[in-house]
C-alpha positions as a Markdown table, in Angstrom:
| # | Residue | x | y | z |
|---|---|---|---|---|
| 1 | Unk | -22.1 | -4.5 | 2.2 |
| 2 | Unk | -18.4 | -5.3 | 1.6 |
| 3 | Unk | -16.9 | -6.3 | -2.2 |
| 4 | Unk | -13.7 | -7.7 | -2.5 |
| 5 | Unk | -12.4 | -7.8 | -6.2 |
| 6 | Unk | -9.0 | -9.2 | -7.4 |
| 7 | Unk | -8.1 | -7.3 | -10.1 |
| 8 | Unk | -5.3 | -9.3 | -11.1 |
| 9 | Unk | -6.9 | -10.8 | -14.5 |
| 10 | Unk | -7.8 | -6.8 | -15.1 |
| 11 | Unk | -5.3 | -5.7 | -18.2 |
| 12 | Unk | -6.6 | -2.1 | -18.1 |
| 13 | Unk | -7.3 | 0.9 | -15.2 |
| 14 | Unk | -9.4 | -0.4 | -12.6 |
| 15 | Unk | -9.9 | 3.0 | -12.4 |
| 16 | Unk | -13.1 | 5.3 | -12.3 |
| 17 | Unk | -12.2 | 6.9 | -15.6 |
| 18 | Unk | -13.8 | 5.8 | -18.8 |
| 19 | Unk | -10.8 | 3.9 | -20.1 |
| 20 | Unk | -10.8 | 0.3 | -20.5 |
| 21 | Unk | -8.3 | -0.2 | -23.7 |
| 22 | Unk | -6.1 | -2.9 | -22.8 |
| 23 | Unk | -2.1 | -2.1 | -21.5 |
| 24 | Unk | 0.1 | -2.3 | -24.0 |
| 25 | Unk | 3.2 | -4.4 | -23.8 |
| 26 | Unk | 6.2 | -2.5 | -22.1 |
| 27 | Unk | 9.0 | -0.8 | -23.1 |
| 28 | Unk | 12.4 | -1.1 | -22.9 |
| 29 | Unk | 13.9 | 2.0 | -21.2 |
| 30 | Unk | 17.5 | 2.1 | -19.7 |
| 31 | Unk | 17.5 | -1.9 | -19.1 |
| 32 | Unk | 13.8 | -1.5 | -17.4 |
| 33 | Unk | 10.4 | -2.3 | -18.5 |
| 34 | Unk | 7.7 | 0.7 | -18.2 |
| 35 | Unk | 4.1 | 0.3 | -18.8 |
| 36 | Unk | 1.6 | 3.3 | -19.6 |
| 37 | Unk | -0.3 | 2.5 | -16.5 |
| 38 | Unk | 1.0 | 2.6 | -12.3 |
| 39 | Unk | 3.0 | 1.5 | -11.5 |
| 40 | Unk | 5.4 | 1.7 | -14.3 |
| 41 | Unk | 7.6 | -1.6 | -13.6 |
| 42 | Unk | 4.6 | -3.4 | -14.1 |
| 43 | Unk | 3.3 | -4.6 | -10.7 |
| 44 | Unk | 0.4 | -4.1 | -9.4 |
| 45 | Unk | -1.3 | -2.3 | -5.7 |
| 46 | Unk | -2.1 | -4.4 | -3.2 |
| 47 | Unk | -5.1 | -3.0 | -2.2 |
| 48 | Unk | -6.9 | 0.3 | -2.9 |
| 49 | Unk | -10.4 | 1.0 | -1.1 |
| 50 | Unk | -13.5 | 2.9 | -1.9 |
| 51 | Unk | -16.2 | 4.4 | -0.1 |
| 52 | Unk | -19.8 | 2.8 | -1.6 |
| 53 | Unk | -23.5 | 4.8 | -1.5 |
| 54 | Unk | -25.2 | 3.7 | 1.9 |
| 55 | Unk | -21.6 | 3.6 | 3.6 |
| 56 | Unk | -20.8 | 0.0 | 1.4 |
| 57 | Unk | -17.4 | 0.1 | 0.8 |
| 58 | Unk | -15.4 | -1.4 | -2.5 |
| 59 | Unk | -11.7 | -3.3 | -1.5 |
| 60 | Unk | -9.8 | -3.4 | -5.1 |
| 61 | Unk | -6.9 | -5.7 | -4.8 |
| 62 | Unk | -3.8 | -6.4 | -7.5 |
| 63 | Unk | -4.9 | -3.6 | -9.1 |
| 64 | Unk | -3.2 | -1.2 | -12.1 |
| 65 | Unk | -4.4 | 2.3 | -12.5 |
| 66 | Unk | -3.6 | 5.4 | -14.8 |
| 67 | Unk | -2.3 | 8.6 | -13.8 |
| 68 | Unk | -5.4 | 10.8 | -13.6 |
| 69 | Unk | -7.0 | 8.2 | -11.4 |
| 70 | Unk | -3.8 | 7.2 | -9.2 |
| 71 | Unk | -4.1 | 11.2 | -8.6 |
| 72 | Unk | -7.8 | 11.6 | -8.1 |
| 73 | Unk | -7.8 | 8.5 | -5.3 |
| 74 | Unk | -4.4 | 10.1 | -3.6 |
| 75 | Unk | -6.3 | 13.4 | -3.7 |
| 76 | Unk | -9.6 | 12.1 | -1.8 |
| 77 | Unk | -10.8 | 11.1 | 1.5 |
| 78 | Unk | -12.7 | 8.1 | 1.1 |
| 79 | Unk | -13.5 | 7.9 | 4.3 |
| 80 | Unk | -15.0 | 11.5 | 5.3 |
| 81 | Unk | -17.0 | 12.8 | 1.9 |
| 82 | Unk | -20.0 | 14.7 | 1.6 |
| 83 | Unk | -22.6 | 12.3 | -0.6 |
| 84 | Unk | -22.9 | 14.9 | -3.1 |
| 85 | Unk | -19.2 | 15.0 | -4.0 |
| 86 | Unk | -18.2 | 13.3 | -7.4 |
| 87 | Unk | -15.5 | 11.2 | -5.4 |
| 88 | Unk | -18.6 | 9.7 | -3.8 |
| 89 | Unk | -19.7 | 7.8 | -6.7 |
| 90 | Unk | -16.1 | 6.3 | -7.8 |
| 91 | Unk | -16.8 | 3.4 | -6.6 |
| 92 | Unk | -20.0 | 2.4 | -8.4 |
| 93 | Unk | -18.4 | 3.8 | -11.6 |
| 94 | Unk | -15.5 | 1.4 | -11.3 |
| 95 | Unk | -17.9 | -1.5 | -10.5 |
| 96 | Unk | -20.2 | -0.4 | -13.7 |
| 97 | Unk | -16.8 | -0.2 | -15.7 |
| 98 | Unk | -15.6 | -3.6 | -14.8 |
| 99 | Unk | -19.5 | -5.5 | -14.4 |
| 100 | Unk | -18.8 | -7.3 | -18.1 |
| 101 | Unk | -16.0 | -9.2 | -16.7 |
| 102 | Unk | -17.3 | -12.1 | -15.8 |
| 103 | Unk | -14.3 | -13.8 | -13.8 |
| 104 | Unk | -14.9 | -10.9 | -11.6 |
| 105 | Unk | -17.9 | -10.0 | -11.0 |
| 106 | Unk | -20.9 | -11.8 | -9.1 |
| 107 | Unk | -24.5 | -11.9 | -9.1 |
| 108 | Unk | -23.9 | -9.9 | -6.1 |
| 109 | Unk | -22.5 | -7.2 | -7.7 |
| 110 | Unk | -24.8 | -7.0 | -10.6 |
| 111 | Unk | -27.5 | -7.0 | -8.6 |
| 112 | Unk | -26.2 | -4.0 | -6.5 |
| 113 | Unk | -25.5 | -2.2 | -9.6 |
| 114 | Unk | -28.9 | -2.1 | -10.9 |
| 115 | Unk | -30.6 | -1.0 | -7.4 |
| 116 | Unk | -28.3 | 1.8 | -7.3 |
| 117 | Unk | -29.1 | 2.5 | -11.0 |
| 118 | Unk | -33.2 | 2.0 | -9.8 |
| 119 | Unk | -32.4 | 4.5 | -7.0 |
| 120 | Unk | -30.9 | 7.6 | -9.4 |
């Protein structure tokens, strides 16, 4: 199964940590505006992937992250990871984190959530 999700609505990481408090405003820094979360002028990643259970995979687009997970994703390989590594799960963990935003998610979505959840 493929999810896309625009993340552009999403004022927090979009992330697999457990932070979701909302980005504060910028500041005002040698005539530029920096933001806690990447990147730092404020913009946002075109697209990020991750690598679902049963080889589903999760396209994040628009997204902002924080550091830790900007460097956990640069530091994995989506693509080739043993099922038992924690990287493995990111992906459901970001979809649990962001399931109560509704302009996001779908009944699709939820409904993969809670088979995953059945399946632990």
């Amino acid at each position: 199964m493929l999810f896309n999700i625009n993340c552009q609505e999403i004022k927090y990481c979009c992330g697999p940590c457990n932070n979701n408090d909302i980005e504060k405003p910028g500041v005002l820094i040698d005539d530029n505006l920096k933001y806690i979360l990447k990147p730092h002028d404020g913009k946002r990643y075109r697209l990020f992937m991750y690598t679902l259970l049963n080889e589903d995979i999760l396209y994040l687009k628009n997204l902002r992250l924080c550091r830790e997970c900007l460097n956990r994703y640069d530091e994995s390989d989506y693509f080739n990871l043993d099922k038992k590594s924690i990287y493995y799960y990111d992906g459901v963990n970001i979809l649990k984190k962001i399931i109560n935003n509704k302009s996001i998610i779908s009944h699709d979505i939820k409904e993969y959530i809670s088979n995953i959840d059945i399946k632990k």
